[in-house]
VEXVEX-330902 format. One record per residue: x negated, y, z of N, C-alpha, C, O in turn; residue in three letters. Coordinates in steps of 0.02 Angstrom, whole numbers, plus 32768, in hexadecimal, padded with zeros to 4 digits. Example, Ala and Ser with C-alpha at 12.3 -4.5 7.8 and 13.67 -1.06 7.14 Angstrom:
// VEXVEX-330902
7D6C7EE481867D997F1F81867D6C7F5B81867D387F5A81A7ALA;7D7E7F9081627D547FCB81657D7B8002818A7D6280398192SER;
END
This chain:
// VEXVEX-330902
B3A2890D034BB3A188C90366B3E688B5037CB40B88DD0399UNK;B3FC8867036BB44688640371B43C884003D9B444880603ECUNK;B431886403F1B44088580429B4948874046BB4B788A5047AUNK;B48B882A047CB4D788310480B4CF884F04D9B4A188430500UNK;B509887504E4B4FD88950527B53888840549B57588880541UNK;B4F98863058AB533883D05AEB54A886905FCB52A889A0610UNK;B57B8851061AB57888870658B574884906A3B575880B06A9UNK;B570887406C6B53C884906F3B567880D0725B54C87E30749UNK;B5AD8816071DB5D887FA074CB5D787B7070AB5DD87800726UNK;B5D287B106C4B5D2878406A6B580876006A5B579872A0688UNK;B54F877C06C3B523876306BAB509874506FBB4D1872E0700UNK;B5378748072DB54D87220770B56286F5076FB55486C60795UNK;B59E86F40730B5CB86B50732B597866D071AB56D866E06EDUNK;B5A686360741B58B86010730B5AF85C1073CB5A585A10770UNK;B5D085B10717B622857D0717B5F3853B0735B5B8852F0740UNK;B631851C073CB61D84C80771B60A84AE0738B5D184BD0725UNK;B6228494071DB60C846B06E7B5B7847206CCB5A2843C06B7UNK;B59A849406CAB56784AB06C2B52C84B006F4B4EF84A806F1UNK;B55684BF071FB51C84A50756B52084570764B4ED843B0779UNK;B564842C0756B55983E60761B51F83BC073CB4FF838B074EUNK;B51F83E906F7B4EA83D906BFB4A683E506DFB48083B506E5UNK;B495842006F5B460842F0718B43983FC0742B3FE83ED0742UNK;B46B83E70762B46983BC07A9B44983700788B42C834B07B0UNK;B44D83600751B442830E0748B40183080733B3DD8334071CUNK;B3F482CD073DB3AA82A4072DB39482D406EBB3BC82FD06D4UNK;B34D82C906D1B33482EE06B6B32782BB0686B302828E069AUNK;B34082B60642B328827E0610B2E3828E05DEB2D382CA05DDUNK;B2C8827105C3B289827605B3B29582C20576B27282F3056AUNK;B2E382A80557B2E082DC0510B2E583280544B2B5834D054DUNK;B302832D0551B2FC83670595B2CD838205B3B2C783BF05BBUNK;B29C834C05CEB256836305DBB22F837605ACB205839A05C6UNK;B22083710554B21C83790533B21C83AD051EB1E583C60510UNK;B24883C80517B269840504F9B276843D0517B28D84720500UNK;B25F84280566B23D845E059AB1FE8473058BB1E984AD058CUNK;B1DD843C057CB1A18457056EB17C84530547B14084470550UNK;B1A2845F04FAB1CE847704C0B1C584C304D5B19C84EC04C2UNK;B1EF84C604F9B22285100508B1D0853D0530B1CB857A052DUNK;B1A2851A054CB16185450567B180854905B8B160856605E4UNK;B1BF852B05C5B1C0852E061BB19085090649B18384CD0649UNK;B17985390671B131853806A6B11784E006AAB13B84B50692UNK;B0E684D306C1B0F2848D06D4B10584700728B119843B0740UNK;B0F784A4073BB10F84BB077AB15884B10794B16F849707C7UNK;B17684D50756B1C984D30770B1CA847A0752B1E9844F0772UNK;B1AC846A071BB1D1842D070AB1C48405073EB1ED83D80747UNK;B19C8409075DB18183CA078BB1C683DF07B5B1F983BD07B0UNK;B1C2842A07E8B1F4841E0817B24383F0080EB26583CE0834UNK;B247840E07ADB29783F4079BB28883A2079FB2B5837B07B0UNK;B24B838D078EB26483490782B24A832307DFB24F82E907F2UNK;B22D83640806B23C832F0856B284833E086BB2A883170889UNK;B29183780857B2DF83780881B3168356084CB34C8353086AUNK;B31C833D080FB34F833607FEB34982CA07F9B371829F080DUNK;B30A82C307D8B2EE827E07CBB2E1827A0791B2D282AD0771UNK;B2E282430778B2E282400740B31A81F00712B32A81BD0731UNK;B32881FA06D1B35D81BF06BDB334819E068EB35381710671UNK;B2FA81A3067CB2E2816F0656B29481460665B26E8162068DUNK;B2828111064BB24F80F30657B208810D066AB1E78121063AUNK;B1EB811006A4B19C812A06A6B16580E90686B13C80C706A5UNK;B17580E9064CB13980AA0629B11180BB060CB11A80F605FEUNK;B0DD80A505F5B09F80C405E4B0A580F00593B0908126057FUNK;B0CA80BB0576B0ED80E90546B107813F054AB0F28170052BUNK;B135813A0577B15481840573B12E81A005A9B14B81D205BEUNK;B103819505C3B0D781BA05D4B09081CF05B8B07281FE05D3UNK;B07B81B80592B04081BF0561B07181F8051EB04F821A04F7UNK;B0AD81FB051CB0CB822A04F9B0DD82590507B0E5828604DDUNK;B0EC8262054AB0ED829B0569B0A382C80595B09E82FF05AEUNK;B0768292058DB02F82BA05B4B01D82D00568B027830D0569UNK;B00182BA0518B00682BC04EEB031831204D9B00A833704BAUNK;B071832F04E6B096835A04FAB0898381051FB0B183B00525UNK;B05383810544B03F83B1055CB04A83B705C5B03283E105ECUNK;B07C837405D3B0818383061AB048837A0640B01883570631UNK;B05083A2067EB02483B306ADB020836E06C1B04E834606B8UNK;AFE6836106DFAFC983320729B00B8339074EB02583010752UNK;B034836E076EB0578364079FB09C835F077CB0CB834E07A1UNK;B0A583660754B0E1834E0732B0D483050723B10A82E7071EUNK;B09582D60719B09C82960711B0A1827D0747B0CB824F074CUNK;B07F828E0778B08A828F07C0B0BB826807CAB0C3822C07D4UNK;B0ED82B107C3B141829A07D5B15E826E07B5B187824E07D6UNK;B157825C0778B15382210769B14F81DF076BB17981B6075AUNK;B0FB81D0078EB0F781A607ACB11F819407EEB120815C0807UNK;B13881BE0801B15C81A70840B1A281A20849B1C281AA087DUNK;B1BB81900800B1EB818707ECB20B813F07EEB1EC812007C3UNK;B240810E0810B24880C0080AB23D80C907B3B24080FE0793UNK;B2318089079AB247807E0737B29B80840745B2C1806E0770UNK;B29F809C0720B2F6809806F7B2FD808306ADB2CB8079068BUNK;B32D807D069BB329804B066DB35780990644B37B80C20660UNK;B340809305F2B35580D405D1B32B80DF059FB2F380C6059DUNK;B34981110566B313811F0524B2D78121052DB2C181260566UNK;B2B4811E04FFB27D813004F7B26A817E04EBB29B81A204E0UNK;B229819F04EAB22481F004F1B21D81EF0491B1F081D4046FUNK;B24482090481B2468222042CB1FB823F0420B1E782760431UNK;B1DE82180406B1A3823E03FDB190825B03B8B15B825D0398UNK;B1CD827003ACB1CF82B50374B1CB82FC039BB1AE832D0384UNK;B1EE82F903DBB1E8832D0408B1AF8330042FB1A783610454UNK;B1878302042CB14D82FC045FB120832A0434B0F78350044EUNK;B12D832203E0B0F4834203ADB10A837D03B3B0DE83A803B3UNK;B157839603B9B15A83EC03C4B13C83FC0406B10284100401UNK;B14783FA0425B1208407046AB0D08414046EB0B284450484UNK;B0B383CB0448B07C83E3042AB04F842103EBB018843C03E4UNK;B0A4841D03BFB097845C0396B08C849803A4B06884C20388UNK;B0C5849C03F2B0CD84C90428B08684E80428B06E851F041AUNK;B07384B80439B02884C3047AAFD984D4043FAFA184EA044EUNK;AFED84C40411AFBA84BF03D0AFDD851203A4AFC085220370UNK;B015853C03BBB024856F038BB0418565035BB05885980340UNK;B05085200336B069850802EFB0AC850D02FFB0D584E1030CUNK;B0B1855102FCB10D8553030AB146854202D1B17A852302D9UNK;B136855402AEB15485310265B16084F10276B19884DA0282UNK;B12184CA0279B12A84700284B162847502BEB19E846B02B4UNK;B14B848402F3B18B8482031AB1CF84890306B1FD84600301UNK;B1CC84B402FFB22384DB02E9B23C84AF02C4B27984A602CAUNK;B21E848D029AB237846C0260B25A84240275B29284150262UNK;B23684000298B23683C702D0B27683DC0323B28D83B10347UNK;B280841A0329B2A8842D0357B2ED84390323B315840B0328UNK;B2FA846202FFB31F845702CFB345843C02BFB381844A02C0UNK;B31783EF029EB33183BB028CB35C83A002D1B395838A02C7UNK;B34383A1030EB35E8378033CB3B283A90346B3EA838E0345UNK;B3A983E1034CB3E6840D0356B40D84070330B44684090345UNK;B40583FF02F0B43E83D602A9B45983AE02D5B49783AF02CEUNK;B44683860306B46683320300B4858341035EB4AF831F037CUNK;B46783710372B48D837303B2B48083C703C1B45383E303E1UNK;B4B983E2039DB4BC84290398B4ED843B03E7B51A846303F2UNK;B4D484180406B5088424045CB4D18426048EB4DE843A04C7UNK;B488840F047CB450841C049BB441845004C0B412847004A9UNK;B45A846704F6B42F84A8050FB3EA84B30510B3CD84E80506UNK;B3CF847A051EB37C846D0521B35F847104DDB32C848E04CAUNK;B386845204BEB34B846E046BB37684970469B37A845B0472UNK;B3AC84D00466B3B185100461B37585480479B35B85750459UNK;B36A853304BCB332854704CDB2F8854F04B6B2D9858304ACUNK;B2E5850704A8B2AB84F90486B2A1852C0447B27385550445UNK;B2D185240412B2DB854A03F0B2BF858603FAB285859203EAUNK;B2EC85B60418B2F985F0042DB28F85FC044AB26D861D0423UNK;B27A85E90472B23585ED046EB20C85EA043CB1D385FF0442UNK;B21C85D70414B1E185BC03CEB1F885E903C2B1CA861103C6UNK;B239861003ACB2448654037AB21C868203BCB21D86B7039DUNK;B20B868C03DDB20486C2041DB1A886BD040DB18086EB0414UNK;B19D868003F9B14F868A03E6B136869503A0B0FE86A1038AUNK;B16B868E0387B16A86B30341B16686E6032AB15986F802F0UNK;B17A870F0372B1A0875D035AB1D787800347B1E487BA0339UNK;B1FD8739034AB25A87510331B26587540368B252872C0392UNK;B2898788036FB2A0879C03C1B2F3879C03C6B316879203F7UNK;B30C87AF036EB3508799035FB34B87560363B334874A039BUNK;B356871B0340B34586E10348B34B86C0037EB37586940387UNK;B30F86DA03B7B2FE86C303E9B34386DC0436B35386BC0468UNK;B357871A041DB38587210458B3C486E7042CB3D486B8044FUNK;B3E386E903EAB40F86B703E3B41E866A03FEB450864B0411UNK;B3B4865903EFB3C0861E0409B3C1861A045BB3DC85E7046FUNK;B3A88647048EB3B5865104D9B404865F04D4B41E863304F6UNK;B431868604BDB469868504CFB496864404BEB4BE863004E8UNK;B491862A048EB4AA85DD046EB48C85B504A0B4AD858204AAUNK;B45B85B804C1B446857F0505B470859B052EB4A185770539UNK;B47085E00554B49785FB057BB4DF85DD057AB4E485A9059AUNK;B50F85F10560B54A85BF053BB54285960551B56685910583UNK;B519855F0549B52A85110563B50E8504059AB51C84D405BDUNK;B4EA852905A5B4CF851C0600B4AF854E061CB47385560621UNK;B4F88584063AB4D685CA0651B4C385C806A9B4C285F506D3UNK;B4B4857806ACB498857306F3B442856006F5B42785410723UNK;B423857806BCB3DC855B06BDB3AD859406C9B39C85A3068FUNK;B39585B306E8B36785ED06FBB33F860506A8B343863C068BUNK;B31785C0068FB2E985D1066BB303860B062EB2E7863E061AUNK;B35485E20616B38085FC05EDB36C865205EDB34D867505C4UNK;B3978666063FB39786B2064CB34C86D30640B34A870D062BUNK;B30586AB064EB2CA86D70651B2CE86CD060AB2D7870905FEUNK;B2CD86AC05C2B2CB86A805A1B2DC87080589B2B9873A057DUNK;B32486F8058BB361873D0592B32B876A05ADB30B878B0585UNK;B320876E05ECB2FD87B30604B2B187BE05D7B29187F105E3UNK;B29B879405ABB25F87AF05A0B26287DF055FB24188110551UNK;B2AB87B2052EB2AC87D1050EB2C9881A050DB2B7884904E9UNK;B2FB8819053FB3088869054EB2C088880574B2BD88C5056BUNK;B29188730593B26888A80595B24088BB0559B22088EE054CUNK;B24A88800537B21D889304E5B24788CB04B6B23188DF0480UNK;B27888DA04CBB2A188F404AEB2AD893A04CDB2CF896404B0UNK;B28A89460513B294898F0543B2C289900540B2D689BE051CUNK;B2FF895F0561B337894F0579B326894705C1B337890F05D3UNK;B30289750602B30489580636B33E8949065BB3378921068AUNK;B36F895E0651B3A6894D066EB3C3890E0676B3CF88EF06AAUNK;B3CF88FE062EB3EE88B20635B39F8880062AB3B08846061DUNK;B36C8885062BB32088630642B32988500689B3248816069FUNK;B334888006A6B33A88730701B376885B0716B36E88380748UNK;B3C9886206FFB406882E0706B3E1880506F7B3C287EF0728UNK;B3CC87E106B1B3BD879706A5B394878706DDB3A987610708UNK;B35587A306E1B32F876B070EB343875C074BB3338729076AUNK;B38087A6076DB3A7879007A8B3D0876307A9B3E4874607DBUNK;B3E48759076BB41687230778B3EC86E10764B40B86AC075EUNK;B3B686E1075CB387869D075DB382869E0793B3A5866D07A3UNK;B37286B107BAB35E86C2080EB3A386AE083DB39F8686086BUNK;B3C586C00833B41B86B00850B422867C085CB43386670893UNK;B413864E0816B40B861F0802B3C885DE0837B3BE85B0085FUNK;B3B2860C080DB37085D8084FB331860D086BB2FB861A0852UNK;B34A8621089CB30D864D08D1B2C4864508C1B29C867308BFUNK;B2B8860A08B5B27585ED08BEB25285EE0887B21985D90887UNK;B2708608084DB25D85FE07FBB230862707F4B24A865E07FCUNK;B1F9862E07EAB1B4865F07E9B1C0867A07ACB1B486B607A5UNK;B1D4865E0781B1E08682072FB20F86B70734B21386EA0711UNK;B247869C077CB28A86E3076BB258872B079AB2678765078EUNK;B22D871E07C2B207875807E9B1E8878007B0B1F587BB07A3UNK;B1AF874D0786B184876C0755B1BE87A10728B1C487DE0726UNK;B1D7877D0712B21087B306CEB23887DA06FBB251880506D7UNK;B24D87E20739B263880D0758B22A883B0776B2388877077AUNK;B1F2882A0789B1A58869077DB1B5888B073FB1C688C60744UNK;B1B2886B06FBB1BC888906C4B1DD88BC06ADB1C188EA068FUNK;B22688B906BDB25E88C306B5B24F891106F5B253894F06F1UNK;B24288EE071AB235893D0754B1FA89630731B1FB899C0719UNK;B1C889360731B184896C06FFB19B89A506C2B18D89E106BBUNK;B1CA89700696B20289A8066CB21389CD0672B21B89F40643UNK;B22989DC06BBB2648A1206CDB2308A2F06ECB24C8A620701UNK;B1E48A340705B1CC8A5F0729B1C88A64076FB1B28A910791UNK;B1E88A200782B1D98A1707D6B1C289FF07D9B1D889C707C9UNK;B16D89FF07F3B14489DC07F3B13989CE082FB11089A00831UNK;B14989DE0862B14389AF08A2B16D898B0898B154895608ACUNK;B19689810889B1D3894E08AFB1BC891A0847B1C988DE083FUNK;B1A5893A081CB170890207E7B15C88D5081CB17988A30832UNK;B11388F80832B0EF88EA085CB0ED88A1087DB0CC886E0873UNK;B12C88B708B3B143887A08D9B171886408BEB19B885308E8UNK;B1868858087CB1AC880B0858B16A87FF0841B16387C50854UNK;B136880E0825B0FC87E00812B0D087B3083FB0B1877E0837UNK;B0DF87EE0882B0B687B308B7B0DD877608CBB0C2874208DDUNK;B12C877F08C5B155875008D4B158871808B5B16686E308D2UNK;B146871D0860B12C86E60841B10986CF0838B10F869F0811UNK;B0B686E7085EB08586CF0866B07E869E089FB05B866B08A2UNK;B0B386C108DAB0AA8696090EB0CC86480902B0C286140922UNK;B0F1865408CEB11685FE08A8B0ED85FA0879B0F685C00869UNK;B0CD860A085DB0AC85EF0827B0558614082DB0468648080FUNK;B03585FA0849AFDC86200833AFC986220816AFA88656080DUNK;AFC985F607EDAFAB85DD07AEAFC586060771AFA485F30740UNK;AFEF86330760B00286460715AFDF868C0723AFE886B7074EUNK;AFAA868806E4AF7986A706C0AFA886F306ADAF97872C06BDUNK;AFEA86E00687B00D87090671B01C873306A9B000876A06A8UNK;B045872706DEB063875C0717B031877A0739B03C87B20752UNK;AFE487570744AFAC877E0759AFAB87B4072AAFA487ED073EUNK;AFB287A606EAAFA487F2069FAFD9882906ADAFD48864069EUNK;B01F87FF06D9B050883106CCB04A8859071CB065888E072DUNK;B0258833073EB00488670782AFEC88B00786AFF588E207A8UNK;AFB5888C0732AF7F88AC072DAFAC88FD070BAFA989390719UNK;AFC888E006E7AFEF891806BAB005894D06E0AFFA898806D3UNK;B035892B072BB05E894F0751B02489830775B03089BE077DUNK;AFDC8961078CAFB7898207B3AF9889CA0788AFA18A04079CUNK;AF7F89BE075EAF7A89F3071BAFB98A1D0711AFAA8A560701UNK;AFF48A130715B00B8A4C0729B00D8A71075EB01C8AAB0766UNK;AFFD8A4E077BB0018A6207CCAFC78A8107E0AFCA8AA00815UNK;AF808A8007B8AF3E8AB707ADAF168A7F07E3AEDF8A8307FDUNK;AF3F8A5607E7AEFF8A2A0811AEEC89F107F1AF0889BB07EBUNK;AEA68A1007D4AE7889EF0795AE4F89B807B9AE31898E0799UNK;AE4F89BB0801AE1F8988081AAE4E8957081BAE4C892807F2UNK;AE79895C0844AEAD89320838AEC8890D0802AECB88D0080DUNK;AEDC892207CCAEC589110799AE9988EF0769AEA388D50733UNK;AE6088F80791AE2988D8075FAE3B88930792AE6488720773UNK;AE33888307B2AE3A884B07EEAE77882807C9AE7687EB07C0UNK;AEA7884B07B5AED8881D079AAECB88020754AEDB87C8074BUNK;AEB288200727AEA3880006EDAE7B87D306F4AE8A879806E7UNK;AE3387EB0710ADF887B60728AE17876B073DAE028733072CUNK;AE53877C0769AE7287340772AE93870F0749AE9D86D3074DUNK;AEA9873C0717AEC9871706EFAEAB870306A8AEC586E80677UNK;AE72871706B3AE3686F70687AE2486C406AFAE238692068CUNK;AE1686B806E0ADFE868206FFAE2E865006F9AE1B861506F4UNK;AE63865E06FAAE9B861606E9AEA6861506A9AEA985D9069DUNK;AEAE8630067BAEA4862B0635AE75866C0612AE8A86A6060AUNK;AE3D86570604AE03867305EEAE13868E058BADF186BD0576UNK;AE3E86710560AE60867D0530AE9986AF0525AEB586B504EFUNK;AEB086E10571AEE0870B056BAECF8735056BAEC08758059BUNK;AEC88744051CAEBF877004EBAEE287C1051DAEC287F3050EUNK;AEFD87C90536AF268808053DAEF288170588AEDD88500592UNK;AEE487E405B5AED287F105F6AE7A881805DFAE68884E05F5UNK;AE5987F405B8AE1B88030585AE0C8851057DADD8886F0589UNK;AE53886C0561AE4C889B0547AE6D88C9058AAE538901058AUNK;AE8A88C405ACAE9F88DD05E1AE6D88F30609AE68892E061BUNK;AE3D88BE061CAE0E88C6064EADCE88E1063CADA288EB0666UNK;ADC588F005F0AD90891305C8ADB3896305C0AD8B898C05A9UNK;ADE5897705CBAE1F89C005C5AE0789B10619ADDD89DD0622UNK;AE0E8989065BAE0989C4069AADCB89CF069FADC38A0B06ABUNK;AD9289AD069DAD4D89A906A5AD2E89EC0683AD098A1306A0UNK;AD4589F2063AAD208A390614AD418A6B0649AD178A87066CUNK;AD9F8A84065CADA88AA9068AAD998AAF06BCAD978AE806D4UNK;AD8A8A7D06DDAD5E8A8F071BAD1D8AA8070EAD108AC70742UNK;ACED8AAD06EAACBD8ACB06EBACC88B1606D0AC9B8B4006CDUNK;ACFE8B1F06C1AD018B7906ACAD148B9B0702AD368B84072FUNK;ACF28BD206FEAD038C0D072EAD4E8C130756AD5E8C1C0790UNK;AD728C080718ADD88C00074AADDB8BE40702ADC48BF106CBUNK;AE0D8BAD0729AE258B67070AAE688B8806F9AE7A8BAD0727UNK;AE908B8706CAAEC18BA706B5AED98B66067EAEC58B5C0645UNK;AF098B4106A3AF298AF20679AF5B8AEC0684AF7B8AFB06B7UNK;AF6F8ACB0642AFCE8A970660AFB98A67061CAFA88A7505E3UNK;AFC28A30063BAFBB89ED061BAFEC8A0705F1B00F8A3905F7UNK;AFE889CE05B8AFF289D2057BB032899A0594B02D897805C7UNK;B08389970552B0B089880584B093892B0558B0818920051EUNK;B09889070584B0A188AA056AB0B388A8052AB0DF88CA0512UNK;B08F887F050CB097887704D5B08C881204ADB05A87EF04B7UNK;B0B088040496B0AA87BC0491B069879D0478B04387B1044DUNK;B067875404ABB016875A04B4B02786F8049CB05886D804AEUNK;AFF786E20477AFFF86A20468AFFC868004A9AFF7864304A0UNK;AFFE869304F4AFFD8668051BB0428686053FB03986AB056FUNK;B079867B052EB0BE86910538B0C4864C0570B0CC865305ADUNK;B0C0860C054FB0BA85C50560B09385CC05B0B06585F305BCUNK;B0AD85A505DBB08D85B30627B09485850653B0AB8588068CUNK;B0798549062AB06F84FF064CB03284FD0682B02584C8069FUNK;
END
């Protein structure tokens, strides 16, 4: 795998310029291509209360972006937006987003693509990008297009968890846990940099201190189905199958389609009924609900 190895004082560095980018209104092609890219709906809402937003809340680009897949509380924020006067939401990207959310990753890619031809300086459809190959299964691909976002805006958290997942897919825990720290550096509060830093520790075999980065992103985020699975994982190593089952169970209850939690919680249930339970979860493995709106 052509993965490039970075060292950790460079994966600290995060130039002004980049965070000034960070810092501005949130335009519709942007929101887009976040969630495009499968970032939480959670974080989008927070980015677009703390930053605002630069284009029109009209019924139009909002029927294209709920259409896209945004949350209730991402329209929310929306609504409580003054009108501004500004593009319209490209609703060629509204259909990747939807391709997103429907699996038709091809359709996507093809439609993300096209847009990166014409504004190959995009960090956000770099991103975007870089996710659709990550649900594909190109993991080369997918770290190129995270490092080519990285490059143009190495002040965005999502960028680095991107980075850390694929080094844990890769039993790279080392630089798995730099990236999501330096998502975290970045912004404390990011529940995605806790989850891939659980990961990234689950890798390496410390499962307490797993443990508590998973509860840390539960306590920001409750709702993701996924970090309840990656609880569940950590607790199964840890021989605590009750525990365990409690975490999958939950994360069937918030998404009843995750395929991995299914099979997880059918593996502690048969071990608990044997005489001595003798387990270690099986390590994560890519699950069509990667996406965690």
């Amino acid at each position: 795998m052509r993965l490039k190895i970075f060292g950790v004082l460079f994966l600290l560095t995060v130039n002004l310029s980049a965070q000034d980018h960070s810092a501005k209104a949130v335009d519709c092609e942007q929101l887009l291509s976040w969630m495009t890219a499968g970032v939480p709906s959670q974080r989008i809402s927070r980015l677009v209360r703390e930053r605002g937003i630069a284009f029109q809340t009209n019924p139009n680009n909002t029927q294209l972006l709920s259409s896209a897949g945004a949350g209730a509380d991402v329209v929310s924020e929306l609504a409580k937006n003054t009108m501004k006067p500004g593009t319209h939401c490209p609703a060629d990207l509204s259909q990747a987003a939807q391709f997103v959310r429907q699996q038709t990753y091809d359709e996507a890619q093809s439609i993300v693509e096209k847009r990166l031809a014409a504004e190959p300086g995009s960090a956000d459809l770099h991103l975007a990008l870089a996710y659709i190959r990550l649900e594909q299964g190109d993991l080369d691909q997918a770290f190129d297009g995270y490092s080519d976002a990285k490059d143009l805006d190495p002040a965005f958290p999502e960028i680095h968890n991107g980075l850390s997942y694929i080094f844990y897919r890769s039993n790279d825990a080392e630089n798995a846990i730099a990236e999501a720290r330096t998502a975290l550096s970045i912004d404390p509060r990011n529940a995605e940099g806790y989850r891939y830093l659980a990961l990234g520790l689950y890798l390496n075999e410390n499962y307490r201190a797993a443990l508590h980065a998973a509860q840390e992103s539960l306590a920001r985020d409750p709702n993701s189905a996924e970090t309840y699975y990656d609880k569940g994982l950590i607790q199964v190593a840890q021989q605590d199958l009750g525990g365990a089952a409690e975490s999958y169970h939950k994360a069937l209850q918030l998404n009843p389609g995750l395929i991995e939690a299914q099979a997880g919680l059918r593996l502690v249930r048969r071990e608990m009924q044997q005489p001595t339970a003798a387990l270690r979860g099986p390590r994560k493995t890519p699950s069509n609900s990667t996406q965690r709106p």
